[in-house]
C-alpha angles and dihedrals in degrees: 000000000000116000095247090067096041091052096075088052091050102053089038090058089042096048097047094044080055091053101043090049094053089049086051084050093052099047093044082059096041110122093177122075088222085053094055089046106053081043095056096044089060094051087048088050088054094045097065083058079055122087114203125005122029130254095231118040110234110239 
């Protein structure tokens, strides 16, 4: 593969890891149950796009 079509996929896989580890963040700081909540249900959305381990570790 040439580096012009490698460059999307990378900034694709880039761009999602940044946002799922500011979700992490945001959830690790979350005080409010609802908060918890809305935050976990995003992390569950992105992890059907990821294929092996899941994003939150179950308790």
């Amino acid at each position: 593969m040439s580096a012009p079509s490698r460059r999307p996929e990378i900034r694709r896989r880039r761009t999602r890891a940044e946002k799922i580890a500011k979700l992490r963040k945001r959830l690790a700081a979350a005080t409010a149950s609802t908060d918890k909540d809305r935050l976990t249900a995003k992390l569950h959305r992105a992890e059907f796009t990821s294929p092996g381990n899941p994003l939150i570790k179950s308790a």
